[in-house]
C-alpha positions as CSV (number, residue, x, y, z in Angstrom):
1,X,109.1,81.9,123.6
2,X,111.8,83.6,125.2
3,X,112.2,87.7,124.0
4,X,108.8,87.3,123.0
5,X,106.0,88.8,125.1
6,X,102.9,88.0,122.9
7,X,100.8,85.3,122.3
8,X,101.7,82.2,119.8
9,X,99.5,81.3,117.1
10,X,99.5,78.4,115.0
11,X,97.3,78.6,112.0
12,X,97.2,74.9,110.3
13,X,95.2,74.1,107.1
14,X,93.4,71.7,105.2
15,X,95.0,69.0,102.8
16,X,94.4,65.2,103.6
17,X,97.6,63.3,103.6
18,X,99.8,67.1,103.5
19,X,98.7,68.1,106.8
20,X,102.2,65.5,107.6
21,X,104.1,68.9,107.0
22,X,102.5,70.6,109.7
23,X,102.9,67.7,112.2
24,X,106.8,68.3,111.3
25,X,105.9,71.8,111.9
26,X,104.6,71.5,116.0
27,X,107.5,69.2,115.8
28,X,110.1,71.9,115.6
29,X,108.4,74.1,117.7
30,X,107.9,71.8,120.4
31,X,111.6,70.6,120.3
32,X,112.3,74.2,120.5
33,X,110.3,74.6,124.0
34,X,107.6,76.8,121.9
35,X,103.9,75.6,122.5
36,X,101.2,77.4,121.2
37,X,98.8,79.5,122.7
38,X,95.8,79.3,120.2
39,X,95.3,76.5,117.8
40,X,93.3,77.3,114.6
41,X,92.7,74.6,112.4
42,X,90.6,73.2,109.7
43,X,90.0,69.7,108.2
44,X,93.3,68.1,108.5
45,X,94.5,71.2,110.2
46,X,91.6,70.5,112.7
47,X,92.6,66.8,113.2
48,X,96.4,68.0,113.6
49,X,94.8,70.7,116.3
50,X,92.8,68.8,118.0
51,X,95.4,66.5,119.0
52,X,97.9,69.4,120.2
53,X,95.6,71.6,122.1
54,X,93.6,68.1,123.4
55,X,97.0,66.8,125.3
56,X,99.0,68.3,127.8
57,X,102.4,69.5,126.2
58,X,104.6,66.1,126.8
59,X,102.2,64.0,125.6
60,X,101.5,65.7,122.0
61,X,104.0,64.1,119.8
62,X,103.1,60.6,120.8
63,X,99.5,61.4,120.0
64,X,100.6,62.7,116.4
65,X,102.8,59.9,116.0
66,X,100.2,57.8,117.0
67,X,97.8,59.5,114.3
68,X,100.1,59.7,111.8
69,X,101.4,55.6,112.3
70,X,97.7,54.8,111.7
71,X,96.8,56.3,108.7
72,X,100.3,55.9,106.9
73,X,100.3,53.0,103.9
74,X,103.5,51.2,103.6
75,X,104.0,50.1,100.3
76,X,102.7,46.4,98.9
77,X,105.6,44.6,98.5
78,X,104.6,42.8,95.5
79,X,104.5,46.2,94.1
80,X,107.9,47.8,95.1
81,X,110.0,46.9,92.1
82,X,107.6,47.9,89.9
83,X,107.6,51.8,88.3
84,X,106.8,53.9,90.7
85,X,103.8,55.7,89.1
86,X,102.3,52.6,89.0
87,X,103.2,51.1,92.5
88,X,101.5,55.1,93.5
89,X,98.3,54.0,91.4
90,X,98.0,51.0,93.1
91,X,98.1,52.7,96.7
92,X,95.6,55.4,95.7
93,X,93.2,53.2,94.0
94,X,92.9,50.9,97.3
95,X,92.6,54.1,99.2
96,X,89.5,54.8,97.1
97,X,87.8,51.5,97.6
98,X,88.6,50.5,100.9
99,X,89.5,53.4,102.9
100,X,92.0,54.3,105.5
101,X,92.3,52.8,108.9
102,X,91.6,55.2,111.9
103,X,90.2,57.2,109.1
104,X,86.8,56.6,106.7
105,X,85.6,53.5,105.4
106,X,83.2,53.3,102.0
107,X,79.7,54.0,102.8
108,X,77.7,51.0,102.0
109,X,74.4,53.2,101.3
110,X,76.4,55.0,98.6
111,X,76.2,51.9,96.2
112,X,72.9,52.6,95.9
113,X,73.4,55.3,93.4
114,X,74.0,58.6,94.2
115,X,70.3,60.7,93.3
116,X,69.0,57.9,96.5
117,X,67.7,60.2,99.0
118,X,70.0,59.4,101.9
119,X,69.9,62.7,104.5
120,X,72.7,65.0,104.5
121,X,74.6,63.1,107.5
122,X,74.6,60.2,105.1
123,X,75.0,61.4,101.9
124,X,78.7,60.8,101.1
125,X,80.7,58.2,99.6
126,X,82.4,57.4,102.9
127,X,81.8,57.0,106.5
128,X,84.0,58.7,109.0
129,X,83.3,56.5,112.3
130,X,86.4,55.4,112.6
131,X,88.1,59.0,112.8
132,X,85.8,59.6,116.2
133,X,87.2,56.6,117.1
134,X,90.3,57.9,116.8
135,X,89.3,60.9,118.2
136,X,88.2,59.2,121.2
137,X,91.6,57.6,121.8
138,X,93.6,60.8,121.4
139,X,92.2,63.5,121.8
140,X,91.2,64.6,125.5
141,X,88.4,67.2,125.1
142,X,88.4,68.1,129.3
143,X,91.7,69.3,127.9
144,X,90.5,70.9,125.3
145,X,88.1,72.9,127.0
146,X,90.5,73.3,129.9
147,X,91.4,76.9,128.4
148,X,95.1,75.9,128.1
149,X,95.4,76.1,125.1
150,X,92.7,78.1,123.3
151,X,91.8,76.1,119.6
152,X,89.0,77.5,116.8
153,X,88.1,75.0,114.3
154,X,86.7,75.9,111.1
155,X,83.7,75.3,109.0
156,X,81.0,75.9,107.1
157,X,77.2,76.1,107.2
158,X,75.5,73.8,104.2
159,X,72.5,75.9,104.6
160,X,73.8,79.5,104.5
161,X,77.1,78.7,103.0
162,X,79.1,80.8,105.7
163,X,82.1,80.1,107.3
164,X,81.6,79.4,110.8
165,X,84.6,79.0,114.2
166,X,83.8,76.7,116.3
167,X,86.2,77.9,119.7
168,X,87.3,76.5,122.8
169,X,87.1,80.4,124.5
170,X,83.3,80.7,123.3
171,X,81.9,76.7,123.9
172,X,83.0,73.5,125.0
173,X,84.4,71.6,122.5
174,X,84.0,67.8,121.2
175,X,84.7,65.2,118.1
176,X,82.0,66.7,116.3
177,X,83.2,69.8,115.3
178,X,86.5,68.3,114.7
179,X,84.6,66.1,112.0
180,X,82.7,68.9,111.0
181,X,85.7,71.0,109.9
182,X,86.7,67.6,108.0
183,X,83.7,66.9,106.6
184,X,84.9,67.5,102.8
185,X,81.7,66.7,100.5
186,X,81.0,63.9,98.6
187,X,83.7,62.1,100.6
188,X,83.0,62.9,103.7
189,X,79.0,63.2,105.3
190,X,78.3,66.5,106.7
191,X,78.1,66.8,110.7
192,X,75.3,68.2,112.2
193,X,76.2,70.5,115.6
194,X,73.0,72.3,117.3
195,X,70.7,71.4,114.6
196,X,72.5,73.3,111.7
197,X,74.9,70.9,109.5
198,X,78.2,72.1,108.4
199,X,81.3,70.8,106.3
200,X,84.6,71.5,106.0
201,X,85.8,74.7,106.3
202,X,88.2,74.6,103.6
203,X,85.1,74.9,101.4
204,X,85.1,78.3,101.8
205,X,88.2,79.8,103.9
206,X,91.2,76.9,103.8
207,X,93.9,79.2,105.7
208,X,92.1,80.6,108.5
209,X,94.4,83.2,109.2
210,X,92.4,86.2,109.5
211,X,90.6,84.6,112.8
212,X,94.1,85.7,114.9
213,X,93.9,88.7,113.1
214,X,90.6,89.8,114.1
215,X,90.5,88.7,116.9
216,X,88.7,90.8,120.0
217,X,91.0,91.9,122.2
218,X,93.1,92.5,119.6
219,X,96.8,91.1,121.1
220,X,100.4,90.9,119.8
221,X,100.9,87.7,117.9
222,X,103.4,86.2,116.7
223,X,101.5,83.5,113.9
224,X,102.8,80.1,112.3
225,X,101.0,79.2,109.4
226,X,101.1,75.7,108.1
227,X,100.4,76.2,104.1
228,X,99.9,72.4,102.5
229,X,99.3,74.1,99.3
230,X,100.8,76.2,96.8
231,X,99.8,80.0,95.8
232,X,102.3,80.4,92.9
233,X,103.3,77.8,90.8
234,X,104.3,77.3,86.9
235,X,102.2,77.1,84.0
236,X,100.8,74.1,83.7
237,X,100.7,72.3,79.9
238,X,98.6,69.0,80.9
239,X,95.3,68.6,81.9
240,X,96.8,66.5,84.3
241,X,98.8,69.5,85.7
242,X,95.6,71.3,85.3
243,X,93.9,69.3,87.5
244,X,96.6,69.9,90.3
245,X,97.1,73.7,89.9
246,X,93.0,74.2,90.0
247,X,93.3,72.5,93.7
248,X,95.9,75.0,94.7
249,X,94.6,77.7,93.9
250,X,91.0,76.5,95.4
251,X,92.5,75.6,99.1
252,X,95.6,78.2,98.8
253,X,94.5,81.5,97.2
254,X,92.1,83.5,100.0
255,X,95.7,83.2,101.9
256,X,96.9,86.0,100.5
257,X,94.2,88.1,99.8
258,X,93.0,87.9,103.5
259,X,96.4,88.8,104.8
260,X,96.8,91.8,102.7
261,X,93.4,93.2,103.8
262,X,94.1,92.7,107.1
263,X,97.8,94.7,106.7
264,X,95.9,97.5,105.3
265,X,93.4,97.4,108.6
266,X,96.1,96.9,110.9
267,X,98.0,99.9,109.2
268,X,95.0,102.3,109.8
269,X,94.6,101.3,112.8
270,X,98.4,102.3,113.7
271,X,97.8,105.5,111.7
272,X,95.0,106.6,114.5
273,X,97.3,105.9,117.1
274,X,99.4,108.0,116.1
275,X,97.1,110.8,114.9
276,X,95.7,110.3,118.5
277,X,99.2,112.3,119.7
278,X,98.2,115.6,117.7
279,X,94.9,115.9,118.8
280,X,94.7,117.7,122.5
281,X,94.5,116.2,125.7
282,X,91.6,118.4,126.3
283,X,89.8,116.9,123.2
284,X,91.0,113.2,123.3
285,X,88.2,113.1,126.4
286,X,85.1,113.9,124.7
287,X,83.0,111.2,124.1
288,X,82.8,111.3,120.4
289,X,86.9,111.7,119.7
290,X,87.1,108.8,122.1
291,X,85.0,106.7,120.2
292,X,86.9,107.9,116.7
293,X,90.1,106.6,118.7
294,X,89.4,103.7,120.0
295,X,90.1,102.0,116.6
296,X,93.4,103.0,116.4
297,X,95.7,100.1,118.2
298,X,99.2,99.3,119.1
299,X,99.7,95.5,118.4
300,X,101.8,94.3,116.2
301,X,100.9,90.8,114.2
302,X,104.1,89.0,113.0
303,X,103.1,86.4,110.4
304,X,105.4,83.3,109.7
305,X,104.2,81.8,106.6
306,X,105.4,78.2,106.1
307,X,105.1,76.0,102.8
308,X,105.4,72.9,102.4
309,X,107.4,71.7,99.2
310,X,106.4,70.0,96.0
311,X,107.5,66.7,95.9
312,X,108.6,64.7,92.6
313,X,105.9,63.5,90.6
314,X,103.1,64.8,92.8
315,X,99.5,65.8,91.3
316,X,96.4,66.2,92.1
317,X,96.1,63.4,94.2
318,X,98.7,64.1,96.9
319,X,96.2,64.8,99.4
320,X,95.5,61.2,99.6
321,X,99.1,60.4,99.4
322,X,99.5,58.7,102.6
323,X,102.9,56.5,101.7
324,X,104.7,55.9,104.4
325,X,107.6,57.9,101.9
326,X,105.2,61.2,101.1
327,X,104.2,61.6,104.8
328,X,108.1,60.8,106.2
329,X,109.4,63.7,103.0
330,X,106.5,66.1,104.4
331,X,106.7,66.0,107.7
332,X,110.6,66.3,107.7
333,X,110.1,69.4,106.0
334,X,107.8,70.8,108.0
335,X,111.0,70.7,111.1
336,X,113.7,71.7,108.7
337,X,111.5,74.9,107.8
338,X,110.6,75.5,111.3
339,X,114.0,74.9,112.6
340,X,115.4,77.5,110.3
341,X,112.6,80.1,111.3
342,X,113.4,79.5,114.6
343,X,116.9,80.4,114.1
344,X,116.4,83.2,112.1
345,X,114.0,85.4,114.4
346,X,113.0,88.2,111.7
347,X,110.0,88.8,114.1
348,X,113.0,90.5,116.6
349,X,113.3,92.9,114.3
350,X,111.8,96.3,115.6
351,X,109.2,97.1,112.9
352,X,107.9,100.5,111.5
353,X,105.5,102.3,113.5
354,X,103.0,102.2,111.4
355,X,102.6,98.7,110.5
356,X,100.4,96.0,111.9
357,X,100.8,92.7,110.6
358,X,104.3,92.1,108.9
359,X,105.0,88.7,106.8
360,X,108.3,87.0,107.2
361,X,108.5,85.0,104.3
362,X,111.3,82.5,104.8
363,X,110.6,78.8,102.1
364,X,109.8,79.2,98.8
């Protein structure tokens, strides 16, 4: 990005059908000339990653579109005059039974009745072959691991229960991981990688923010987060709306909590720094006072938090709202949010010396 000298981060998370938001998101940034340096995604996020760090730059939006056109559902047309809570009914119930294309298809073996003793790569309600077929067809992993553009995919381990990266810098890279960060449980079997199984990451962290921010070397970033889902949202009086707001605050509220431990790190760090200038360059050379200072730090991490909007009549089912409408309203305003960050620049802003990571909130 031009004025900026450090690296470009874009953090994308997990959320089925609203990961559309964050394909509107690259969007913007790639109309803008803006391609990021590191990719971190999980589930959808890894899916939507996969595909941008896994082409070279001119041939990304073509393999989202391509994505994207295969899993949309247009709506029946027997069905389109008809109210449309029920004509949305209709679509998420064939979802359930038959699947999406380029996505999962029901799992036979799960008719069987669900205490059958399957294996853990099988035990699911749906089979994901046709996403590495997909992933086949899009995603070029020699690109991948190519270094280009660095991409950490998360998950997590079934049998310790901890969250897990899986990154281009540290290992090469391949569908499997990608499905492993999407392996959402029951839907979705777990993937097993080096003989421990994992599933997806959003289990356990859904924003993975906090990989940029401790990340070793430690480097100016300027960080695009994708949020699908919301933190803050109104009381809810249904159990219906009570279904919805528990998913939110399940994939959405480590977000914040993360973030504001890591701006209390950052901020000690910068308070060593500049400690570091009253202590005496006689002392600053001794071995032990070098040590105390090496965790003080100079980089700055400017955090662009970006949400994507509640749409009319949405529940706790919009993660499998794959209409042709709720991916086109998503994804538009995932550019129109990005567009207006873009224009705005807060991150130009010279910030206070001592802070480390500073959040420019922009959407609601």
């Amino acid at each position: 990005m031009q004025g900026y000298s450090g690296q470009i981060a874009l953090v994308l998370q997990g959320g089925g059908a609203l990961g559309a938001y964050q394909v509107g998101v690259y969007e913007a940034l790639h109309d803008a000339g803006v391609e990021p340096d590191w990719v971190i995604g999980t589930s959808i996020g890894a899916i939507n990653g996969a595909i941008i760090a896994g082409n070279l730059p001119e041939n990304r939006m073509a393999r989202l579109n391509a994505f994207w056109d295969l899993v949309r559902r247009e709506p029946a047309t027997s069905l389109w005059g008809l109210w449309p809570a029920v004509a949305g009914a209709a679509a998420q119930t064939d979802i359930l039974v038959n699947g999406i294309r380029g996505f999962f298809v029901p799992n036979p073996d799960a008719s069987f009745g669900v205490h059958v003793p399957l294996g853990i790569e099988k035990a699911a309600f749906y089979r994901t072959a046709p996403l590495a077929d997909s992933l086949a067809e899009l995603v070029d992993f020699g690109c991948v691991n190519a270094g280009k553009t660095r991409l950490t995919l998360g998950a997590v381990n079934v049998g310790t229960s901890q969250m897990h990266y899986f990154d281009s810098r540290e290992q090469a890279l391949d569908a499997r991981h990608v499905m492993a960060s999407g392996a959402l449980p029951p839907a979705f079997p777990a993937v097993r990688i080096d003989g421990e199984v994992y599933w997806d990451g959003g289990l356990y962290s859904n924003t993975p923010v906090e990989v940029v921010l401790d990340d070793k070397p430690r480097r100016d970033s300027l960080i695009f987060a994708a949020n699908v889902w919301h933190s803050q949202a109104p009381e809810p009086k249904t159990i219906w709306q009570v279904l919805g707001r528990q998913k939110d605050i399940q994939y959405a509220s480590r977000a914040t909590s993360h973030v504001m431990r890591q701006q209390q790190i950052h901020r000690m760090r910068h308070i060593i720094r500049e400690l570091a200038r009253h202590i005496p360059e006689t002392r600053r050379g001794e071995a032990e006072v070098a040590d105390l200072l090496g965790y003080g730090c100079a980089t700055v991490m400017h955090l662009v938090p970006l949400h994507a909007p509640r749409l009319e009549g949405e529940d706790h089912t919009k993660d499998i709202d794959f209409s042709a409408a709720g991916i086109d309203t998503r994804r538009k305003a995932g550019y129109t949010d990005t567009r207006r960050a873009l224009a705005e620049q807060p991150w130009a802003n010279c910030p206070d010396a001592l802070d480390g990571v500073i959040i420019h909130e922009g959407n609601p």
